[in-house]
C-alpha positions in Angstrom: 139.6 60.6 106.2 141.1 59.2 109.2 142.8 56.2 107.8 144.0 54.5 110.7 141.0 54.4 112.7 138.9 53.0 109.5 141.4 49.8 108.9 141.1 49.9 113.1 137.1 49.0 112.3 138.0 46.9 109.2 140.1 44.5 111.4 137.5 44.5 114.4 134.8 43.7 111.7 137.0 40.6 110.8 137.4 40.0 113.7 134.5 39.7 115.7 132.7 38.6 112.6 129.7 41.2 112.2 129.6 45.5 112.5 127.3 45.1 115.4 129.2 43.2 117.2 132.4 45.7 115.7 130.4 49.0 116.5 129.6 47.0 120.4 133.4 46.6 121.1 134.6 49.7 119.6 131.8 51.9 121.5 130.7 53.5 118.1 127.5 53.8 116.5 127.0 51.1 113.9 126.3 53.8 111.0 129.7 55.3 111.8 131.3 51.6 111.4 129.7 51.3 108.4 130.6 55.1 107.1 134.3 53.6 108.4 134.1 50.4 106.3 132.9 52.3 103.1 135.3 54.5 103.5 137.9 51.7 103.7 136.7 49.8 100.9 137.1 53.7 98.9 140.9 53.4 99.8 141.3 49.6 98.6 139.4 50.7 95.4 137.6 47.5 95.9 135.0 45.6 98.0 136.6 44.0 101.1 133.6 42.3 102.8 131.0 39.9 101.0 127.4 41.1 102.9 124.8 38.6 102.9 122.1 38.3 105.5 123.8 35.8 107.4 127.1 36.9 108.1 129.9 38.2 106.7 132.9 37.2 104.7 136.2 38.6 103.5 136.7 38.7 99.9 140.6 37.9 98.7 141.0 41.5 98.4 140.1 41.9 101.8 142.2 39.1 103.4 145.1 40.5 101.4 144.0 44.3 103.2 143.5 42.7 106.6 147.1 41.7 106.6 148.3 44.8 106.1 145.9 46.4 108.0 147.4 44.8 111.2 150.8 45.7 110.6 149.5 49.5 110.0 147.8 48.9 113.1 150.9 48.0 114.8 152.9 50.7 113.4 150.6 53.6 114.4 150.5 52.1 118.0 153.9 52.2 118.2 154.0 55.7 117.1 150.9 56.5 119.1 153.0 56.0 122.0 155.7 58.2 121.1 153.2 60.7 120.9 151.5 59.8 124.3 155.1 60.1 125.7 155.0 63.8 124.4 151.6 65.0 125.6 148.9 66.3 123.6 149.7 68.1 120.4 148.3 68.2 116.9 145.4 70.1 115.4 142.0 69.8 116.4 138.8 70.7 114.7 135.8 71.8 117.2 132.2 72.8 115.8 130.0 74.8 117.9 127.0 76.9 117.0 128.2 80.7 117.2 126.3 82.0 120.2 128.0 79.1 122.6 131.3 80.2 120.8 131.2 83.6 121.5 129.6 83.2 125.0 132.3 80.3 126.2 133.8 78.0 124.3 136.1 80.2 123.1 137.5 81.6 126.0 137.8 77.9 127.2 139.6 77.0 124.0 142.2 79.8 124.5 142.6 78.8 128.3 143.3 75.4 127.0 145.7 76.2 124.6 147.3 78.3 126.8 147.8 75.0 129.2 148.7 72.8 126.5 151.0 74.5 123.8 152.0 71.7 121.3 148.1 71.5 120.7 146.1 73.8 118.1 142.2 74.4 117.3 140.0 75.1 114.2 137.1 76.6 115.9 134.5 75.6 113.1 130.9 77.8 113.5 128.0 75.9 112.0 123.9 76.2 113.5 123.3 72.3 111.7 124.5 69.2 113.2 127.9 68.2 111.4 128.9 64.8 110.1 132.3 64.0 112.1 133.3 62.1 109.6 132.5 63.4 107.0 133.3 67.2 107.6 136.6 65.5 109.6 135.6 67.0 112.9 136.8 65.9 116.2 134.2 67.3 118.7 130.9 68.9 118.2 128.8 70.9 120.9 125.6 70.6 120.5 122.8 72.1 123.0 119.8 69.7 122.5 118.0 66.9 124.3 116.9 64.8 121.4 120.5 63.2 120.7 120.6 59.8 118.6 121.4 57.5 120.6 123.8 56.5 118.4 126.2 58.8 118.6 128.8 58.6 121.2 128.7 61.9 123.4 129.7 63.1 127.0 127.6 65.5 128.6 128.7 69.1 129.9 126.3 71.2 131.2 123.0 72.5 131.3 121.6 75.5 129.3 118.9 77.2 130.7 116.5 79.4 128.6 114.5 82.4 129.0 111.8 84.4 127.3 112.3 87.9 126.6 111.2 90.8 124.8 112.5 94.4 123.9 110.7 97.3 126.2 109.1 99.0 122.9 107.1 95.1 122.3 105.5 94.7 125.4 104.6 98.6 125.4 103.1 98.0 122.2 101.3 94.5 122.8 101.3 94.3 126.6 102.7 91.7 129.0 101.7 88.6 129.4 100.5 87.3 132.7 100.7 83.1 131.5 102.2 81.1 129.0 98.8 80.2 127.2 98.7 84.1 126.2 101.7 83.5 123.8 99.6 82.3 121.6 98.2 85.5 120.9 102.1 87.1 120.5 104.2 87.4 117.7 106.4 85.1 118.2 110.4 84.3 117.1 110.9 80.6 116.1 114.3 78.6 116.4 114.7 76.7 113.3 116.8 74.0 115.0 114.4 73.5 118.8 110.8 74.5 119.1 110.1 76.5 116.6 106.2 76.1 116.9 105.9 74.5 120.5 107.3 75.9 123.5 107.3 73.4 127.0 107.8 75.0 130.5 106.9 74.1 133.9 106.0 75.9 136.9 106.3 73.4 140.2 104.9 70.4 139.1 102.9 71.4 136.4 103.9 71.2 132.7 102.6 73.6 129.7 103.1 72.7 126.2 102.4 76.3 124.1 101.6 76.5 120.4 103.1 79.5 119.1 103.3 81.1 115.9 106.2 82.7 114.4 106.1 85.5 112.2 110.3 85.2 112.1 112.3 82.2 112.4 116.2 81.9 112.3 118.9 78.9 112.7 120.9 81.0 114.5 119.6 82.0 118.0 122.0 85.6 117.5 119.9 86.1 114.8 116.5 85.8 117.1 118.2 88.2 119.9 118.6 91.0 117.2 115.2 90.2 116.5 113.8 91.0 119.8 116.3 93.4 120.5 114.6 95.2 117.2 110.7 94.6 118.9 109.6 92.1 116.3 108.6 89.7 118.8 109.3 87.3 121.6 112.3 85.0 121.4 113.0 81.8 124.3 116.6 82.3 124.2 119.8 81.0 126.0 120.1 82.8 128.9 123.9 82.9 128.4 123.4 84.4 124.9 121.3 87.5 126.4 122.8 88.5 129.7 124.3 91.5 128.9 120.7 92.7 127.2 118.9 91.4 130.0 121.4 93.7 132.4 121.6 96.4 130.3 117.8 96.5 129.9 118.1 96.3 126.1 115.7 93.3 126.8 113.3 92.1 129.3 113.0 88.9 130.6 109.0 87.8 131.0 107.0 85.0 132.7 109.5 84.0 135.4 107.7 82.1 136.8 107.3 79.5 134.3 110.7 77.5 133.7 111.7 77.0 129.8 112.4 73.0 129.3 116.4 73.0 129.9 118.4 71.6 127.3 122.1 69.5 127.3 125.1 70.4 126.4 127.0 67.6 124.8 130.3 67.0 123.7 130.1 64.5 120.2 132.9 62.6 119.2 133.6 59.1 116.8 134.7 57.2 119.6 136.0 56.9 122.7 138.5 54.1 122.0 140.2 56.2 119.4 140.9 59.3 120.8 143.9 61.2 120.3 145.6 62.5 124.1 145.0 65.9 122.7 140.9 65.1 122.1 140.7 63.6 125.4 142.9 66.4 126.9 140.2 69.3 125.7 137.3 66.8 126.9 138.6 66.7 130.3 139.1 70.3 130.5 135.7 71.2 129.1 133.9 69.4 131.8 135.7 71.1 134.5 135.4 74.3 132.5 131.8 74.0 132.6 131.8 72.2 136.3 133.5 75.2 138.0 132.4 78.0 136.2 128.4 77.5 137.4 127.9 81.2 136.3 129.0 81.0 133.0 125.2 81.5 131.7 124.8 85.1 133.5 127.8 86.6 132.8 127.9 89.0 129.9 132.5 87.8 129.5 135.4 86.1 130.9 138.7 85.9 130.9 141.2 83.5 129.0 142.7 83.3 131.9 140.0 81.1 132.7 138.2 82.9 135.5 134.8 85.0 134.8 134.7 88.7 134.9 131.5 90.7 134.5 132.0 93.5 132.2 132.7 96.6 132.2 
């Protein structure tokens, strides 16, 4: 539990008298300001803050824990400082499903610790949305455009998708000409996005397809070997089959229908406390991402931080 940053919300709740007007000032969702307070009142071993419907009101425990939260406020700034003064350093823990991480975040996470030495990462791998908090992560990655809007996030990319198939599938069960023929297709469903309704569009015109899947997976690697194995169709990242599609492993059908893009988004507690090192990496992954444009069709790249196509 990040201690400092929950006796940071308790004296901002105090403060400005209510956790929506705390979670408004501190740029936070208000569930994270009441996970924060919780959390808090877990330390103190006792309740901090009467809650009535009207307002709130410190109990004597809590004025006695306000008091001392301000001067452990004014401590850690003073050593926050010194540690501004040094640069980014300190461990951070990232989450990213495993296809992004193998296709570019972690080559962008070695180029950045190569820039910024005093700094380390815990890489964690996980296909479910993460509680920060909770799990103590600093920054998820998430592809998706159905974020709650009470998260605090800032965007990175784009990830295009395509549909594909392995060579022996559409010998067996023949091409199809439109989206609406998927229908009839064995289909590979992504636990996580779309697993039984595919959107595209083609020009101005939008398509939502039913599909049914015989296989579904929360793990879009899992899908490619899937198709790869001509069990079916899978709408995967194009990033996390370019060397398949290039290879001809795998063949990408109905071009001329656009998957619905998704986000990519950086997730992160807040953007008021954030360490130099956390704001460091977010920087760096937006340019990553910004000057890297073909980061989705090449099969590696270098940690040297420029793309290479392989051998």
């Amino acid at each position: 539990m990040d201690r400092i940053t929950a006796a940071h919300v308790f004296v901002t709740i105090a403060d400005r008298g209510s956790m929506i007007a705390a979670a408004d000032a501190l740029d936070m969702s208000r569930a994270m300001v009441s996970r924060y307070l919780a959390q808090m009142e877990d330390w103190a071993g006792v309740r901090l803050i009467q809650r009535t419907t009207r307002k709130l009101s410190l109990t004597d425990a809590g004025e006695a824990a306000l008091q001392r939260s301000r001067a452990l406020l004014e401590l850690a700034g003073q050593m926050r400082e010194t540690a501004q003064d040094a640069g980014p350093r300190g461990l951070l823990r990232v989450s990213c499903a495993q296809s992004l991480g193998e296709a570019t975040i972690a080559a962008a996470v070695c180029a950045f610790l190569a820039r910024h030495p005093q700094v380390r990462v815990d890489l964690q791998i996980s296909s479910h949305p993460v509680h920060l908090v909770e799990e103590r992560i600093d920054l998820a990655i998430r592809i998706t455009n159905e974020l709650d809007p009470n998260l605090v996030t800032r965007p990175l990319a784009g990830c295009d998708s395509v549909l594909c198939a392995a060579p022996a599938y559409l010998a067996a069960h023949g091409m199809p000409a439109h989206v609406d023929e998927l229908a009839r297709h064995h289909c590979l469903g992504y636990a996580y996005f779309g697993k039984s309704l595919w959107q595209f569009s083609r020009g101005d015109e939008r398509f939502a397809v039913p599909v049914s899947s015989r296989f579904s997976a929360n793990e879009s690697n899992v899908l490619r070997a899937a198709a790869i194995a001509g069990t079916g169709i899978s709408m995967q990242p194009r990033y996390a089959v370019a060397p398949q599609l290039a290879s001809g492993e795998l063949i990408a059908i109905l071009q001329g229908f656009e998957p619905q893009r998704l986000g990519i988004h950086a997730v992160f507690a807040s953007r008021r406390q954030m360490s130099p090192a956390l704001r460091a990496l977010l920087d760096f992954l937006v340019d990553w991402f910004a000057h890297n444009p073909q980061w989705q069709t090449q099969a590696g790249v270098s940690t040297e931080g420029g793309w290479k196509n392989p051998a």
